[in-house]
C-alpha positions, 0 to 999 in steps of 0.5 A: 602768625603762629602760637606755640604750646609747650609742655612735657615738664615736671618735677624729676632728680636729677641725673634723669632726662626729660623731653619737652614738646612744642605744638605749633599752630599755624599753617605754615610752621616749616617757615619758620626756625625755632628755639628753646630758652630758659628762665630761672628765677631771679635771673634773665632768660638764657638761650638753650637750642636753635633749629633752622626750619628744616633741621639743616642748622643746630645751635646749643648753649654751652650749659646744654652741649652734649646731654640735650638734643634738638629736634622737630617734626614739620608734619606735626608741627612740633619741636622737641627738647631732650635733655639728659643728665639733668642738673639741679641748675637746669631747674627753669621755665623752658620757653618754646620760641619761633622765628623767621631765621634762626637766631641765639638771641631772646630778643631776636624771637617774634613768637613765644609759648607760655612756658612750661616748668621743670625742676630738677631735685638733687 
């Protein structure tokens, strides 16, 4: 019911911030939560960001909590990704994911984009 596109990465130092957007297809996008993961190489998709339809919910991962900030904008069909202080241990494919409630858990998601990379020099 929804695909999802996500771009804004590349290649930065770290200590930089980075934005990532999420363009969502589909007429109804509000109805829908959604979340950011990440994936590293070598290792499982972690979670990074959830929010409710209309922003009233926000979740953050642990490695995430206080430098990055969630955001959408229902009227573009768009979520946001802020990260700021990037750390070399950032470096993964960010994956934009969307759902019917909000949720923490990979396998909770119906929909996901193709991912977009960002990678973090030290």
């Amino acid at each position: 019911q929804v695909q999802l596109v996500e771009s804004g990465g590349g290649l930065v130092q770290a200590g930089d911030s980075l934005r990532l957007s999420c363009a969502a297809s589909g007429r109804t996008f509000s109805t829908y939560a959604a979340g950011w993961f990440r994936q590293a190489p070598g290792k499982e998709r972690e979670f990074v960001a959830a929010i409710s339809r209309f922003g009233v919910s926000i979740y953050y991962a642990d490695s995430v909590k206080g430098r990055s900030t969630i955001s959408r904008d229902n009227a573009e069909n768009t979520v946001y990704l802020q990260i700021d202080s990037l750390k070399p241990e950032d470096t993964a494919v960010y994956y934009c994911a969307a759902n019917g409630v909000i949720a923490t858990k990979t396998d909770a998601y119906h929909y996901w984009g193709q991912g977009t990379q960002v990678t973090v020099s030290s």
